[in-house]
C-alpha positions in Angstrom: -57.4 109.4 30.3 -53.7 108.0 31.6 -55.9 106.8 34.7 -58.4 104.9 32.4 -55.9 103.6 30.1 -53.4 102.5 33.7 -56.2 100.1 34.7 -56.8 98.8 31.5 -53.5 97.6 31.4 -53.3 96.6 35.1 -56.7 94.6 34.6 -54.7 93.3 30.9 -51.7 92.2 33.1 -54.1 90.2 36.1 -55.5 87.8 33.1 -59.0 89.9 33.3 -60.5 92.2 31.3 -59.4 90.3 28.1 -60.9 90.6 24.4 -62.2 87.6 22.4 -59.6 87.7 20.4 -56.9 88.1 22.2 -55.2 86.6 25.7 -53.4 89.1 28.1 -50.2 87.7 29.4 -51.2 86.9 33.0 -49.6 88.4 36.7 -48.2 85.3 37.9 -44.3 84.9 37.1 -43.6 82.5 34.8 -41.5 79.3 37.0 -39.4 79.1 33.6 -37.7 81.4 31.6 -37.3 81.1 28.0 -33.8 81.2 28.2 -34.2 77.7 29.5 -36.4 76.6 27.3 -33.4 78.2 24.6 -30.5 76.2 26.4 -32.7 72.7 26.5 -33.7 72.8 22.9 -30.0 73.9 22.3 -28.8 70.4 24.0 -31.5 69.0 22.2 -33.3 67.9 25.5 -36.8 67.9 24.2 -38.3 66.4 27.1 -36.7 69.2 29.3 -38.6 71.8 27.3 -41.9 70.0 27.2 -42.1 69.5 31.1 -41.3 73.4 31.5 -43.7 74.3 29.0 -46.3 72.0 29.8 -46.2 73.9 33.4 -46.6 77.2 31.8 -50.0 75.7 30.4 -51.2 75.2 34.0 -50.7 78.5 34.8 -52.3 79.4 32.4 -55.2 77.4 33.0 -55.4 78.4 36.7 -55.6 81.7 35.4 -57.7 82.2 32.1 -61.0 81.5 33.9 -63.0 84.3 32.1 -65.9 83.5 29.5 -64.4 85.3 26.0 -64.1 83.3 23.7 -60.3 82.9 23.4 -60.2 81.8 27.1 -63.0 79.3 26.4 -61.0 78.3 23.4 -58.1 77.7 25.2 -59.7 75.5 28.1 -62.1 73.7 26.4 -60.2 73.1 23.0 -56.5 73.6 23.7 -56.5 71.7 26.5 -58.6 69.1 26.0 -57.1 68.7 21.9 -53.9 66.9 21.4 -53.5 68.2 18.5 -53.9 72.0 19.3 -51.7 71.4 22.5 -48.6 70.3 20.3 -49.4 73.1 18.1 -49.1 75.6 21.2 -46.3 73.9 22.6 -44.4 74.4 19.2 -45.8 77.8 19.3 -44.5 78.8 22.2 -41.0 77.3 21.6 -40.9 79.1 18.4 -42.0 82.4 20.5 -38.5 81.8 23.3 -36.6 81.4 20.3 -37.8 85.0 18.9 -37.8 86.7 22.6 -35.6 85.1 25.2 -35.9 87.9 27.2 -39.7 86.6 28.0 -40.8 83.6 31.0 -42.3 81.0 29.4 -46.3 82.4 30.4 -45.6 84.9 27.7 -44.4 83.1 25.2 -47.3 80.6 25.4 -49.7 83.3 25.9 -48.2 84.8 22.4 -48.9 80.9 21.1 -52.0 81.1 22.1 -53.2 84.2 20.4 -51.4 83.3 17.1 -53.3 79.6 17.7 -56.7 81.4 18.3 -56.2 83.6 15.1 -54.3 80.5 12.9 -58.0 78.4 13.6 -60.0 81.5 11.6 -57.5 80.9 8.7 -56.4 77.1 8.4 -59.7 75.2 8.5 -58.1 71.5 9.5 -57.9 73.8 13.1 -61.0 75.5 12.7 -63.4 74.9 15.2 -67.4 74.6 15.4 -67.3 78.6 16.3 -66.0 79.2 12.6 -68.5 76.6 11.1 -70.7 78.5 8.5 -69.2 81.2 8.6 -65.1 81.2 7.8 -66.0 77.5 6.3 -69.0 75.9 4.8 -69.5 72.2 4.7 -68.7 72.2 0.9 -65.5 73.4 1.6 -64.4 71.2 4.7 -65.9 67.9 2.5 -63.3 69.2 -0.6 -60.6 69.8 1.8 -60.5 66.2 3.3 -61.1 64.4 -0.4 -58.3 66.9 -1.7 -56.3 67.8 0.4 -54.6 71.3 0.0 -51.5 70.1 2.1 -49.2 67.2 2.7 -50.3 65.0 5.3 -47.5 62.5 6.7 -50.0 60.8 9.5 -52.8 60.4 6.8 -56.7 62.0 8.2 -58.3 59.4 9.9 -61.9 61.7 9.2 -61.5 61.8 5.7 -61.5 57.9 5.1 -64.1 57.6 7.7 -66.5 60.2 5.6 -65.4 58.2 2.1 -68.2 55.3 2.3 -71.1 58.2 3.7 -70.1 60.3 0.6 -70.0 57.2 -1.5 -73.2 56.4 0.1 -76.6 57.3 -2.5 -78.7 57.3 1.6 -76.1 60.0 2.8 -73.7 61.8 0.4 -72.8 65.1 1.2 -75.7 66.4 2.2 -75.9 64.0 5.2 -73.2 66.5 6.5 -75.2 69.8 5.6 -77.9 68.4 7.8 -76.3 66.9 11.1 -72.8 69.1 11.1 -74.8 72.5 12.3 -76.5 71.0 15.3 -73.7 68.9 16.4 -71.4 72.4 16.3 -74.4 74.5 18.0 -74.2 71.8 21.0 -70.4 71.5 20.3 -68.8 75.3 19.7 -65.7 74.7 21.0 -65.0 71.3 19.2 -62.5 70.9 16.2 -64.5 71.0 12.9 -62.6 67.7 12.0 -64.0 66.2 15.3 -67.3 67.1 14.6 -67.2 65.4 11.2 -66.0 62.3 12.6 -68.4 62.0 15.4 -71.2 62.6 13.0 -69.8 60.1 10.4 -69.9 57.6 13.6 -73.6 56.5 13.4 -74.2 56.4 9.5 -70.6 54.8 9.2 -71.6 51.9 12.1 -74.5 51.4 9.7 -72.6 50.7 6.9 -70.0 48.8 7.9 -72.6 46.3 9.7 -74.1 46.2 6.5 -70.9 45.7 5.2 -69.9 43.1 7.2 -73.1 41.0 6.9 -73.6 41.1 3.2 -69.1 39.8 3.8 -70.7 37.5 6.1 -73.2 36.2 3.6 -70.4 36.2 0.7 -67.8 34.0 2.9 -70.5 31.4 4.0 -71.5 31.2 0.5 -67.7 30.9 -0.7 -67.3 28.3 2.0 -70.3 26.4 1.5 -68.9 26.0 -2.1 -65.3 25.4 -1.4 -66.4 22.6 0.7 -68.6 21.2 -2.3 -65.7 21.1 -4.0 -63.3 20.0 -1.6 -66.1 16.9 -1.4 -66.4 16.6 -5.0 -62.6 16.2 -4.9 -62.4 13.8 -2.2 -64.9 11.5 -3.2 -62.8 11.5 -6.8 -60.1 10.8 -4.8 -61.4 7.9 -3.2 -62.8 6.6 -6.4 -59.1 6.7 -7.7 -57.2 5.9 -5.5 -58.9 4.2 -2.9 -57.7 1.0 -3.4 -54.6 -0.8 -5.3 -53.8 1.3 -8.2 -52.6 -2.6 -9.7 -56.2 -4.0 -8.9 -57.6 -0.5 -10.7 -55.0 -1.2 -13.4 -53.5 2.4 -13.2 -50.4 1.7 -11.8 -49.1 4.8 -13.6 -46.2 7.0 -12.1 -49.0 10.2 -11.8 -51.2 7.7 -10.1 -48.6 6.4 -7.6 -47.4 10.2 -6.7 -51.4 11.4 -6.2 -51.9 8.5 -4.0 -48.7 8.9 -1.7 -49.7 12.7 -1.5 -53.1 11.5 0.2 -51.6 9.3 2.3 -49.7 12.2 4.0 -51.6 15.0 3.5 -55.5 13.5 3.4 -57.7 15.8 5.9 -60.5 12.5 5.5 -59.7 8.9 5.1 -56.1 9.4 5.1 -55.8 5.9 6.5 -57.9 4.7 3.3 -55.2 6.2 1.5 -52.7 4.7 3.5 -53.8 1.2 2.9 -54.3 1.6 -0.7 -50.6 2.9 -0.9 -49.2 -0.3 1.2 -51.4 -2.6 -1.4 -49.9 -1.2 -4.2 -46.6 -1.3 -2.8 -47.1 -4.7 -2.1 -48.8 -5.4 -5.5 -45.8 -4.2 -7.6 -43.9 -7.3 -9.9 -41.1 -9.1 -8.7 -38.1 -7.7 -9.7 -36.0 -10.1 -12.2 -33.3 -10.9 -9.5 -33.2 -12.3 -6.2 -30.4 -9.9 -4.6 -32.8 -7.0 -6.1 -35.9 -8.4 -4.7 -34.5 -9.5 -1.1 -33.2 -5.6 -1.0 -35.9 -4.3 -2.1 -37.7 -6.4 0.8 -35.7 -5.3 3.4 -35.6 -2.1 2.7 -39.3 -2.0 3.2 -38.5 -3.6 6.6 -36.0 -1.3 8.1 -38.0 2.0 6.7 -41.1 1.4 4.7 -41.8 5.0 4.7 -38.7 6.5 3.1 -38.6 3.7 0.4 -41.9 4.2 -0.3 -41.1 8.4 -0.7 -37.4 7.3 -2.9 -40.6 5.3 -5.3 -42.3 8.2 -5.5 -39.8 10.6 -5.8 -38.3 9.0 -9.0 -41.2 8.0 -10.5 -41.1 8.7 -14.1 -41.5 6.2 -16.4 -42.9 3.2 -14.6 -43.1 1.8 -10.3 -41.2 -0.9 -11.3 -37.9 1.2 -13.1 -38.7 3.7 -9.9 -38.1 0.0 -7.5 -35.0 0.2 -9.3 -33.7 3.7 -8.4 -34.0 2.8 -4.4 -30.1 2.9 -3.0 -30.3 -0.4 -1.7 -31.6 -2.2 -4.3 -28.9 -0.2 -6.7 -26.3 -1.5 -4.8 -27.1 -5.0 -4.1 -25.3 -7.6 -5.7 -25.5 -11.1 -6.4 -23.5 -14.4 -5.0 -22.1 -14.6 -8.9 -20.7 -11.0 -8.8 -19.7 -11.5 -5.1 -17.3 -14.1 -6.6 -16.3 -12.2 -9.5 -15.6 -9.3 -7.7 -13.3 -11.9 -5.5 -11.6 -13.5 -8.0 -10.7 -10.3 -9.8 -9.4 -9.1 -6.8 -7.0 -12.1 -5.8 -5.9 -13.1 -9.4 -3.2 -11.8 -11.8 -2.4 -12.2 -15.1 -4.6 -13.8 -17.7 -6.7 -14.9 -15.0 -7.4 -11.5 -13.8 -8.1 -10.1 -16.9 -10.7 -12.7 -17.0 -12.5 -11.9 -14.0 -12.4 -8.7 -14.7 -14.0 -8.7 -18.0 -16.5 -11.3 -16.6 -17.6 -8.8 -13.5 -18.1 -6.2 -16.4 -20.4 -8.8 -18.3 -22.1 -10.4 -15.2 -22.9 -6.7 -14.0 -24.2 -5.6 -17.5 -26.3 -8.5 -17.4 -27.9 -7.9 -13.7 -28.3 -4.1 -14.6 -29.9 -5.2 -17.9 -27.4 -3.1 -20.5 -25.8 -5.8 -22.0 -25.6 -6.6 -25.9 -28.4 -8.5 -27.1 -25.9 -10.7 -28.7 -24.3 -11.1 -25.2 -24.9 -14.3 -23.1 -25.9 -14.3 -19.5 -24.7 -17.1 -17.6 -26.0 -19.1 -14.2 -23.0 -19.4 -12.3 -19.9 -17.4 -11.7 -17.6 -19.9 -13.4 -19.4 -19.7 -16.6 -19.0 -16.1 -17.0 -15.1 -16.2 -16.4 -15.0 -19.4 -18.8 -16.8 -17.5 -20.9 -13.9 -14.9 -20.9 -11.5 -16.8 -20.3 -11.1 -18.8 -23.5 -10.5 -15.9 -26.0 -7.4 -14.6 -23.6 -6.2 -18.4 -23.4 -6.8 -18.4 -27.6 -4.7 -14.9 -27.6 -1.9 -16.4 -25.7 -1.6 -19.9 -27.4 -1.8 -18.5 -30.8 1.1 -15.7 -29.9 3.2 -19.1 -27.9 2.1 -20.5 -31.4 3.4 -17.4 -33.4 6.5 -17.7 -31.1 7.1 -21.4 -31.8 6.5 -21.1 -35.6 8.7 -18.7 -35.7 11.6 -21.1 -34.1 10.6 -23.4 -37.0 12.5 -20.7 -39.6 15.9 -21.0 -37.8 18.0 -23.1 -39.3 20.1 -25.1 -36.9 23.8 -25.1 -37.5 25.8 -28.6 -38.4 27.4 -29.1 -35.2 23.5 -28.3 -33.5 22.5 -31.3 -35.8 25.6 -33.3 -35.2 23.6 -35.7 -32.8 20.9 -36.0 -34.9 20.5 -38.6 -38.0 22.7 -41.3 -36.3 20.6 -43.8 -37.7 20.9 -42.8 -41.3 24.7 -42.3 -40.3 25.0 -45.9 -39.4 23.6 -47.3 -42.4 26.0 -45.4 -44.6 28.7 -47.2 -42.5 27.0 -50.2 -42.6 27.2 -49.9 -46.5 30.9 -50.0 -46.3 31.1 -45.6 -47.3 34.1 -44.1 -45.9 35.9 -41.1 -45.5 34.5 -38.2 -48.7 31.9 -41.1 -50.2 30.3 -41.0 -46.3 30.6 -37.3 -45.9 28.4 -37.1 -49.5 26.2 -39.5 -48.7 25.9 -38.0 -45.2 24.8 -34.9 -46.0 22.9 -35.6 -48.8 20.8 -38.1 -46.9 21.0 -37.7 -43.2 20.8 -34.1 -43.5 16.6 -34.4 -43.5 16.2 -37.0 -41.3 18.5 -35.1 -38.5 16.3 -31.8 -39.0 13.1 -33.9 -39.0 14.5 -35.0 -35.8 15.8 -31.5 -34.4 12.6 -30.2 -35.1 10.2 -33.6 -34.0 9.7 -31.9 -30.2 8.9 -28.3 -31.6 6.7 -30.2 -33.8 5.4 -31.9 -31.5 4.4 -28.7 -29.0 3.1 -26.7 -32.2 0.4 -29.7 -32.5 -0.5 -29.5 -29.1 -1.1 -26.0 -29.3 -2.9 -26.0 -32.1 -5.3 -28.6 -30.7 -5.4 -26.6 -27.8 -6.6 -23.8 -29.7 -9.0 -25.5 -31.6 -10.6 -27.1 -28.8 -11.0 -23.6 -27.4 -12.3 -21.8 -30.3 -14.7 -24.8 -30.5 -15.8 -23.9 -27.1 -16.5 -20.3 -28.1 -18.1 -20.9 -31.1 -20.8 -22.9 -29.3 -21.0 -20.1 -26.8 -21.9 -17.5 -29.6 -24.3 -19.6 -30.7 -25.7 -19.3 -27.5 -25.6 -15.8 -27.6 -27.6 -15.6 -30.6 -31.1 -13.3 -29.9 -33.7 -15.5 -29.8 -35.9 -16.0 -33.2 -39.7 -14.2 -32.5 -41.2 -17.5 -31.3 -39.4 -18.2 -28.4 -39.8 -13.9 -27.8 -43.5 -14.8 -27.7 -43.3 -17.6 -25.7 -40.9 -15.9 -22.7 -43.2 -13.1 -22.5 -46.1 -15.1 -22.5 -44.7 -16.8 -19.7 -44.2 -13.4 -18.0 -47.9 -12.4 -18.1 -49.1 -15.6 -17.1 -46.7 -15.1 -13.6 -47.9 -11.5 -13.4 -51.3 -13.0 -13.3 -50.5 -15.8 -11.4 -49.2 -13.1 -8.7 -52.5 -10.5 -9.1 -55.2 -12.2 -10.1 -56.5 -13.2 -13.7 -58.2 -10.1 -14.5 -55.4 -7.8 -13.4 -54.7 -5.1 -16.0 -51.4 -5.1 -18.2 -50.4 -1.9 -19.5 -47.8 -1.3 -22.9 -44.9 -0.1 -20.8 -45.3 -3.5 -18.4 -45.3 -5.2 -22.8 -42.3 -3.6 -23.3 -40.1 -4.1 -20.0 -40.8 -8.2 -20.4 -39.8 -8.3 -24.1 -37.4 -6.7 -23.0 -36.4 -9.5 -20.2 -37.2 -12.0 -22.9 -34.0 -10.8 -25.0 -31.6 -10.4 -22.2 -32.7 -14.2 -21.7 -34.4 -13.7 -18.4 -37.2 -15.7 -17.6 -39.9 -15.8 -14.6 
């Protein structure tokens, strides 16, 4: 009996001889030991561990050449599965770790046994071999839908079998029917494997079917997008095709649709285009000259990013967003060129003036001045125009001044030289000594103040004149300044539409807001 069991264990140590269900550590030394695989693990040099590992596993395969079925496991499963061979690898490190004192054949040989046994236990490493019997297919098909386990990589097989279980022409029993022959041709092949590469054919199916009914679906979404799209464009065309004055909606919304399409337009952009360079061309005049030559050359020098400023402050009308362009904002006219001038180089009075006619002229150009304020033609009128009440200020407090000198009584030897006249005629009457002093000062005394006082007199009329001449000026200028009664408001806007009309045509449209702006005009006292 020690004979029979001493080649049992010799036959156990060449790799022959060997159960199903268990490997026998094989005769050739192992080139690592597991002591090295300890240390490399230890210095966390996983790739050291692998590579000695990994030529254990040849060993191993040059020597596990019999039929059982653990051997057959490990070369046609283990070796050919990725998944099992990290699973022995990890096996087999976790084997050195428990017995250093082994090479590394034995600890994968030991990884391999506990691999072989693990796949009649864990069914996601089942293979074909335990099919039916360990595991049924009800049980592998609740396993991938619920899994019992934490998956971090996900399982590829399980969404591959969802649309064939969701399928009424497969289901589950599509499974039941093709898994057993598959696995009868296949014994050595995961269970999960199998499942997939039976899923394959039925899953191809649907997904073409999938794909053409998505086919269909898109083509028929298309088809209508581009109806749409068509419908759009051909609305768009109708719109704004053409000068938005001509189609009398020369509206802010209008004006911003149409400069999108001239941009962004994937057909008839240029149609666009034109229609926006019509309308551009097409808007009113603006009320000054320095405005509208701006406003001209700033479509010169860059017609494009005018046109966008237009756009981009369009809110209540084209012709208030003209106004908002920098260039037209900043331009001035020859009358506040000169103001701005003459408020610069002048003192006093003078340049007080100026000032406060720059202040008017600009109030009138921007179009914020008083309704009962007067716009002038010429520089020189507005700084008259302000002018005169600051002369009217100063004479009257010269005036004040001057009156004021009239209240001091002069002292008798200030009036000594005055009243020689009456002074002679007393002598002439023969009065001497205290009858001439009397007489003197009862009667000269007058005549010498009315003389004292004659050239005071004489500038206090002057100035009052002066003074009266201005305040007649500026009285006629406030009656200038008076709004104008309804009739003539009629007439000046009447005289506006007839110049719009003149400009686009008789039948061009005239909306409110266009109303408004001109009667507007009409009380500032601009005309066309």
């Amino acid at each position: 009996m020690k004979r029979i069991a001493l080649i049992s264990a010799l036959a156990m140590a060449q790799g022959c001889g060997s159960s199903d269900d268990a490997a026998p550590y094989i005769d050739a030394d192992s080139t690592f030991s597991c002591k090295e695989v300890n240390l490399s693990q230890y210095h966390n040099n996983i790739a050291n561990s692998l590579r000695m590992i990994d030529t254990g596993v040849s060993q191993l395969k040059s020597a596990y050449t019999e039929e059982t079925l653990i051997q057959t496991f490990f070369r046609e499963t283990v070796t050919k599965n990725a998944t099992y061979h990290l699973i022995l690898r990890q096996k087999a490190i976790e084997a050195c770790a428990a017995n250093p004192e082994n090479g590394v054949n034995q600890a994968l040989t030991d990884g391999l046994n506990s691999l072989y046994k693990q796949s009649f236990e864990d069914m996601r490493l089942a293979t074909c071999r335990s099919f039916g019997n360990e595991f049924d297919n009800e049980q592998i098909l609740n396993e991938m839908q619920n899994p019992s386990q934490k998956l971090p990589f996900g399982d590829i097989t399980a969404l591959n079998i969802k649309p064939i279980l969701a399928d009424n022409r497969y289901g589950a029993a599509y499974f039941a029917n093709e898994v057993p022959s598959h696995c009868e041709d296949n014994p050595n092949e995961r269970i999960w494997d199998a499942y997939d590469s039976v899923a394959q054919p039925a899953l191809k199916t649907i997904t073409s079917e999938q794909q053409a009914a998505q086919k269909i679906k898109n083509e028929q979404e298309a088809a209508e997008k581009k109806r749409i799209s068509e419908e759009l464009h051909q609305e768009n065309l109708r719109k704004y095709g053409k000068d938005l004055y001509q189609s009398g909606t020369p509206g802010c919304e209008d004006f911003k649709a149409l400069h999108e399409l001239s941009i962004f337009a994937e057909n008839d952009r240029s149609t666009f285009q034109s229609a926006l360079n019509d309308t551009v061309n097409s808007i009113p005049k603006l009320s000054t000259e320095h405005q509208r030559s701006a406003f001209q050359h700033a479509l010169e020098s860059n017609h494009e990013n005018t046109v966008r400023i237009i756009a981009n402050n369009c809110s209540t009308s084209i012709e208030q967003a003209v106004l908002t362009i920098p260039a037209v904002m900043d331009s001035r006219s020859e009358i506040i060129d000169e103001l701005t001038s003459l408020a610069q180089k002048n003192r006093g009075i003078e340049g007080n003036a100026a000032e406060l006619a720059l202040k008017h002229a600009l109030e009138c150009e921007q179009g914020t001045n008083s309704q009962n304020s007067v716009c002038f033609n010429s520089a020189q009128d507005f700084l008259n125009y302000s002018l005169a009440p600051l002369q009217i200020k100063e004479l009257e407090n010269k005036l004040e001044k001057l009156e004021a000198q009239k209240q001091i009584k002069p002292s008798d030897f200030e009036l000594g030289s005055y009243g020689n006249d009456c002074k002679q005629r007393l002598i002439n009457q023969g009065l001497r000594d205290k009858e001439y002093d009397v007489a003197a000062q009862e009667k000269c005394t007058p005549e010498a103040l009315t003389e004292y006082f004659a050239p005071l007199n004489k500038d206090i009329d002057a100035m009052k004149k002066d003074i009266a001449q201005l305040t007649k000026l500026t009285a006629v200028n406030q009656d200038n300044t008076l709004a104008p009664n309804s009739n003539s408001i009629e007439e000046c806007q009447a005289l506006w539409i007839s110049a719009y009309q003149a400009e686009i045509g008789e039948d061009a449209m005239i909306n409110s807001e266009q109303l408004d702006e001109w009667r507007g005009w009409c009380h500032e006292g601009k005309k066309p």
